[in-house]
C-alpha positions as CSV (number, residue, x, y, z in Angstrom):
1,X,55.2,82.2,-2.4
2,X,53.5,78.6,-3.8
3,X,54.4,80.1,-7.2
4,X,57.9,81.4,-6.5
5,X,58.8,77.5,-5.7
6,X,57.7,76.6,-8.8
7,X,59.5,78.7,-10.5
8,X,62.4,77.5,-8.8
9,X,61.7,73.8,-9.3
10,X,61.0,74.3,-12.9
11,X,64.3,76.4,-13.5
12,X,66.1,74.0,-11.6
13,X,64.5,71.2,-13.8
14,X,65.4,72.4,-17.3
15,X,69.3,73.5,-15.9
16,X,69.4,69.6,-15.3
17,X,68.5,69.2,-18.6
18,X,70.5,71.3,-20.4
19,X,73.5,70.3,-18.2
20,X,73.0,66.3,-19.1
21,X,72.5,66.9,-22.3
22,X,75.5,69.3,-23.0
23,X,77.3,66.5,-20.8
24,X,76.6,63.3,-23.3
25,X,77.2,65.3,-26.0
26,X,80.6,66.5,-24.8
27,X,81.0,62.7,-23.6
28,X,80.4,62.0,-27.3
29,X,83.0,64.3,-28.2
30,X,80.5,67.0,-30.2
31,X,80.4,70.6,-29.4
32,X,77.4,71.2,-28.2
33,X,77.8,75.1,-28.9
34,X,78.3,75.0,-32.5
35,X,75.6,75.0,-34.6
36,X,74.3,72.1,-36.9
37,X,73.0,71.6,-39.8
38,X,70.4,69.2,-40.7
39,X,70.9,66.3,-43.7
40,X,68.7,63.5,-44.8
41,X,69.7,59.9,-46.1
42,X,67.9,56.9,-46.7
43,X,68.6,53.2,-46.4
44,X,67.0,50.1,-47.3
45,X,67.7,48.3,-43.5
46,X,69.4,50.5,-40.2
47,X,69.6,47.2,-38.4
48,X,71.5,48.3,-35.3
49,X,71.2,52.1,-36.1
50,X,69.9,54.0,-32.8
51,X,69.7,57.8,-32.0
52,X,72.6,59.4,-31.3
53,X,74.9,57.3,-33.3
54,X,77.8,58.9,-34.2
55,X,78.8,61.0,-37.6
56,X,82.5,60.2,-38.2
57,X,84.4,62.1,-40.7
58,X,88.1,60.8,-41.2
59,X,87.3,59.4,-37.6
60,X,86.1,62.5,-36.1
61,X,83.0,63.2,-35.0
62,X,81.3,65.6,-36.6
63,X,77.2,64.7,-35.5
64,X,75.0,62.6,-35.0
65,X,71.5,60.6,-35.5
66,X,68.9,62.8,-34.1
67,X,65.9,60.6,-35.8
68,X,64.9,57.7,-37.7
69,X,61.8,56.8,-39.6
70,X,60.3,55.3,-42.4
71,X,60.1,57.5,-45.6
72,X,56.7,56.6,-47.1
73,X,53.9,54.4,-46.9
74,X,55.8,51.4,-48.8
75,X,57.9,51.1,-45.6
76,X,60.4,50.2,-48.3
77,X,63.0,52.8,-47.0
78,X,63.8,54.5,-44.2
79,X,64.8,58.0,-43.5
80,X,67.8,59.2,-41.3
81,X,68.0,62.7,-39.9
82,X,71.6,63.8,-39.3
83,X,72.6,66.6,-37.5
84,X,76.1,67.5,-38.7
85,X,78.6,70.2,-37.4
86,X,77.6,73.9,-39.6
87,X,81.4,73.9,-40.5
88,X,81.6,70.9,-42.9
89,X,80.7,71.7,-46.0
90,X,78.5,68.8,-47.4
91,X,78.7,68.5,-51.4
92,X,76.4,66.7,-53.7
93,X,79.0,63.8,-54.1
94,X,78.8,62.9,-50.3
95,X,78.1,59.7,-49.3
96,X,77.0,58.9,-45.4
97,X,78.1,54.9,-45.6
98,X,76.4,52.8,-42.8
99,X,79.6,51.0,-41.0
100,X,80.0,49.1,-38.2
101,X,83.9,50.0,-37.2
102,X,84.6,47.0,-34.7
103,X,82.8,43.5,-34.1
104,X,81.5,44.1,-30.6
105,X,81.0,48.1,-31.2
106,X,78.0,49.8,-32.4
107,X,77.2,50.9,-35.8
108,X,77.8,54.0,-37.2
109,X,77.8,56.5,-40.0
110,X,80.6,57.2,-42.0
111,X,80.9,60.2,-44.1
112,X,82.7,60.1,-47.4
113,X,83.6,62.8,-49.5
114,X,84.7,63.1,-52.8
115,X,85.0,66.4,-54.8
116,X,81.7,67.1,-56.0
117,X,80.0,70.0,-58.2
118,X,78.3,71.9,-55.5
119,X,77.8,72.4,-51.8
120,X,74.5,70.9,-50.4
121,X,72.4,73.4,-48.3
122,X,70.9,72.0,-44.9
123,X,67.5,69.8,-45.5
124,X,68.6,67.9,-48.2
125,X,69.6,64.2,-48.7
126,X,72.5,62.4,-48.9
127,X,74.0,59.4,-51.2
128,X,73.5,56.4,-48.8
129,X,75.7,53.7,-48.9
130,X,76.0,49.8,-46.6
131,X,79.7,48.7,-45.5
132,X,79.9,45.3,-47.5
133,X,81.3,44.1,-43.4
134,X,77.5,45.0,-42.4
135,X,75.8,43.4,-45.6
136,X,77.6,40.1,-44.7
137,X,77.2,40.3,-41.0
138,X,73.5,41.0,-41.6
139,X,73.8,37.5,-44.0
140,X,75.7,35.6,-42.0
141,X,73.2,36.8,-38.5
142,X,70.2,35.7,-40.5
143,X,71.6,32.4,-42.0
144,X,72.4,31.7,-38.5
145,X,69.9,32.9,-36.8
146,X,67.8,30.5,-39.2
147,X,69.8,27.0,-38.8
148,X,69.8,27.7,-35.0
149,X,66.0,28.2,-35.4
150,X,65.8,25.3,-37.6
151,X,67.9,23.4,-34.8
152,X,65.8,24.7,-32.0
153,X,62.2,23.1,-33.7
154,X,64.1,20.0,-34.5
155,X,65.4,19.4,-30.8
156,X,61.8,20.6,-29.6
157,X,60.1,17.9,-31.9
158,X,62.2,15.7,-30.7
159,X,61.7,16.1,-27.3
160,X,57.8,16.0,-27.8
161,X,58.0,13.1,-29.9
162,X,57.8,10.7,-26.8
163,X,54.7,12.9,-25.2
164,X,53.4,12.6,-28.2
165,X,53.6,8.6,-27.9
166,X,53.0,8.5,-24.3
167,X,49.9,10.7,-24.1
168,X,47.6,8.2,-22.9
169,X,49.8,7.8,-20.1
170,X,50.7,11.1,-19.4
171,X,46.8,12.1,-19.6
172,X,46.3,9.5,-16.9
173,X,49.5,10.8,-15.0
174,X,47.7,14.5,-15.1
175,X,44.3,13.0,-14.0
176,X,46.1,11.2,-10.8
177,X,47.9,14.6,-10.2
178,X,44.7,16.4,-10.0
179,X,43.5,13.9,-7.9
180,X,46.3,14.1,-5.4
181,X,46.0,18.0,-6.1
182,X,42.8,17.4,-4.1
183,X,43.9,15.0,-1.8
184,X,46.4,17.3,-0.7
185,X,43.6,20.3,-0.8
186,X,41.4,18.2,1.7
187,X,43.8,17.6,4.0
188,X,45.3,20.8,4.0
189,X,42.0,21.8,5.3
190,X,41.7,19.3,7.6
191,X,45.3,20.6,8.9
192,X,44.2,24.1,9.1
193,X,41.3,23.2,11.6
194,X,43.6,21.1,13.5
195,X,46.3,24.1,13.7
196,X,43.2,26.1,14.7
197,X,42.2,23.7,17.6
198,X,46.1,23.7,18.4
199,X,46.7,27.2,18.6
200,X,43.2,27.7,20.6
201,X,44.5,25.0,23.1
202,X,48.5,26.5,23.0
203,X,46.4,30.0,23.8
204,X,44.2,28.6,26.8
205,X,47.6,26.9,27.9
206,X,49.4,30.2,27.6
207,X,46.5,31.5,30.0
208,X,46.4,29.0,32.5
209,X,50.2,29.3,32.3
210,X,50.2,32.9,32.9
211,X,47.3,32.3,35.8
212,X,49.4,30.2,37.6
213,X,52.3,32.1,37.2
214,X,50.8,35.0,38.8
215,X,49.6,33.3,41.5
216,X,53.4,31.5,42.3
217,X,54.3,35.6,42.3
218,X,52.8,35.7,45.9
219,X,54.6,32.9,47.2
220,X,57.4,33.8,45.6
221,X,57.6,37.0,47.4
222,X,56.8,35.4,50.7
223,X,60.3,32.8,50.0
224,X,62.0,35.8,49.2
225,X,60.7,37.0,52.6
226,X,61.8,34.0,54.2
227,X,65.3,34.0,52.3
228,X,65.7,37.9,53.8
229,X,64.8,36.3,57.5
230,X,67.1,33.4,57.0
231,X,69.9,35.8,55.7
232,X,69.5,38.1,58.8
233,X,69.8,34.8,61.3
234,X,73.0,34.2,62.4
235,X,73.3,30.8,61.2
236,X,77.1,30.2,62.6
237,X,76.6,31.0,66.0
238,X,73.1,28.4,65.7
239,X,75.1,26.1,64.4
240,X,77.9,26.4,66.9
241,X,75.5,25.8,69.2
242,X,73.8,23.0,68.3
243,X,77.0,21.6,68.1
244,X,77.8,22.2,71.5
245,X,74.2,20.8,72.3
246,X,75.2,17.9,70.7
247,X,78.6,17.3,71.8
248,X,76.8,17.6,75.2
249,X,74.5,15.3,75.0
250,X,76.7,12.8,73.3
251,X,79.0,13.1,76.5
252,X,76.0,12.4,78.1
253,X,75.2,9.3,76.2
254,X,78.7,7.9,77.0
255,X,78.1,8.7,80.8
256,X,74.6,6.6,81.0
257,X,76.6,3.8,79.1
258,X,79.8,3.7,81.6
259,X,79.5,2.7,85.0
260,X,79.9,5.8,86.2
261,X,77.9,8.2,87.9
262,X,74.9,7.5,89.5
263,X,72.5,7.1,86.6
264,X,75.2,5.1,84.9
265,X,75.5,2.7,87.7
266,X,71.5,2.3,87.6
267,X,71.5,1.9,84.2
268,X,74.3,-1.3,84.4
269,X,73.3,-2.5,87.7
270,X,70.7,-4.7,88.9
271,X,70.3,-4.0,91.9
272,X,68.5,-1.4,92.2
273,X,65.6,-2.3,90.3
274,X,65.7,-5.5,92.6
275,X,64.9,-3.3,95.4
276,X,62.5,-1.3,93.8
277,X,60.9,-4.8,92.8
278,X,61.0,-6.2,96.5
279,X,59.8,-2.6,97.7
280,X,56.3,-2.9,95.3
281,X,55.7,-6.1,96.3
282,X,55.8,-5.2,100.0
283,X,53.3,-2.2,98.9
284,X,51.5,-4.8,97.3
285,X,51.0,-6.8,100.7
286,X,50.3,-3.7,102.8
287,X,47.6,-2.9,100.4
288,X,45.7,-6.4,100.3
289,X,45.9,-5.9,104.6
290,X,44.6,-2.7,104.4
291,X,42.0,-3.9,102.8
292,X,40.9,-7.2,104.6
293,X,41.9,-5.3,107.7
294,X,41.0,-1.6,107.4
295,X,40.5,-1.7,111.6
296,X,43.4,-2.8,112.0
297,X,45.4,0.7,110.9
298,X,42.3,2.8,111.6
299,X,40.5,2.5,115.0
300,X,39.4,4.4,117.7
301,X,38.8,3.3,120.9
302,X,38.6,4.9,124.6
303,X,39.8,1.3,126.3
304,X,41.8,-0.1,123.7
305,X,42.3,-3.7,122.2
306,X,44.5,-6.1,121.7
307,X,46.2,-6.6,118.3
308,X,45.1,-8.8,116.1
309,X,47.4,-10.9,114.2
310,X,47.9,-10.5,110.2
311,X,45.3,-10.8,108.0
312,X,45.2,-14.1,105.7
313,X,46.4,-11.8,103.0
314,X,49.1,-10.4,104.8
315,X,49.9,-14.1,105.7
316,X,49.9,-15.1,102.3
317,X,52.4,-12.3,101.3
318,X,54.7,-13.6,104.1
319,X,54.4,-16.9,102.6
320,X,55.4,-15.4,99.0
321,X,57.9,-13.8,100.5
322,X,59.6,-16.9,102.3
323,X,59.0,-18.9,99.1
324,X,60.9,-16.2,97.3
């Protein structure tokens, strides 16, 4: 079973293949099903020249570069394998020119063909030739490439010279960075333990938060009770009351401030407590008698007796009284 997915993966794997590459190639414009022939050519610099460059003949394609290497030890030249359509018949007069066709297109190679003495048989080697366009752009690149290098060192020295002055200072401007470098080191330390203390004290807070918290959640389920209780009481009817009750007893107030009625008549007139006054003070004098002259209200006698007049206390609270 394990090896019947593998299959299946690895056929499914080289159809990819084969499908991307007949794909490009038909992209390309080549046909992919003829079959090729392969040519040689050498050059003295491909600069630009990648695989699968086209072969153009009269601006057709007829193949294209399938490798590129150098043709000896010397490195002096290098070869270019071409893989060019079976039906163009090659002759030893052919030239494969190196061209680039537009400034910002890529290079590629053209095939010229004059009439020539024989036809050339697959594996042999082409004349080479370089567009005189490419020669020049390859000039013109490196003679610019060269100033603009030339340019670059000059503006670099430049820029340097004043370092180059300065390096005393800028020696002691690198030895005071490093030393803030570790200025800032230290106290990032010291600000790492102090966010350590804080978060250990922003944690115990969190507890005791969450401590006291739990302990409102009691007392905040006994005010819910109470809200419940409240919410059940008939708070109109208490209040309508209460307002009756008050309405009442201000009525009341007015009453006990008017002269009417009996407690508001005691409570404006003098009189009364007058009496009252009079009436303790007569209280007063039967209680001084009673006590200087306790036989005279509590006796007992077979015969009897006369009376006996007032007690000197009694006298004396006649005398008040006249003098009142």
């Amino acid at each position: 079973m394990a090896r019947g997915k593998e299959f299946k993966v690895g056929l499914f794997v080289v159809l990819t293949a084969i499908a991307l590459y007949v794909g490009f190639n038909y992209l390309r414009g080549l046909d992919v099903f003829s079959p090729l022939n392969t040519y040689y050519v050498e050059y003295q610099n491909v600069s630009g020249l990648k695989k699968g460059d086209r072969v153009v003949l009269n601006g057709l394609d007829v193949g294209s570069v399938i490798d590129r290497r150098f043709s000896d030890d010397s490195y002096d030249n290098i070869l270019v394998t071409l893989a060019i359509d079976n039906t163009i018949n090659l002759t030893d007069s052919t030239i494969a020119r190196l061209t680039k066709p537009d400034f910002l297109g890529g290079i590629e190679i053209k095939l010229i063909m004059p009439v020539g003495t024989r036809t050339l048989e697959p594996n042999e080697t082409l004349i080479s030739d370089i567009d005189g366009g490419i020669t020049e752009l390859l000039t013109e690149e490196g003679i610019s490439a060269a100033n603009s290098l030339s340019a670059l060192v000059n503006k670099i020295n430049s820029v340097l010279d004043p370092f180059v002055e300065k390096s005393d200072s800028i020696a002691r401007a690198i030895d005071n960075f490093t030393e803030a470098s570790e200025n800032v080191k230290n106290l990032t330390g010291r600000l790492e333990g102090s966010l350590d203390l804080i978060e250990n004290r922003i944690a115990w807070l969190t507890d005791s938060i969450t401590h006291a918290l739990s302990g409102l959640k009691p007392l905040t389920e006994e005010y819910a009770k109470l809200g419940e209780k409240l919410n059940a009481v008939d708070l109109e009817s208490r209040l309508v009351s209460m307002d009756s009750l008050l309405l009442g007893t201000r009525t009341f107030i007015e009453k006990l401030n008017s002269n009417e009625g009996t407690l508001g008549k005691l409570m404006s007139n003098d009189s009364l407590y007058n009496t009252m006054n009079q009436t303790m003070a007569d209280l007063d004098s039967l209680f001084i008698d009673l006590r200087y002259n306790p036989k005279r209200y509590m006796h007992f006698s077979v015969f009897g007796r006369k009376n006996s007049g007032p007690a000197d206390g009694r006298e004396t609270s006649g005398k008040k009284k006249k003098d009142r």
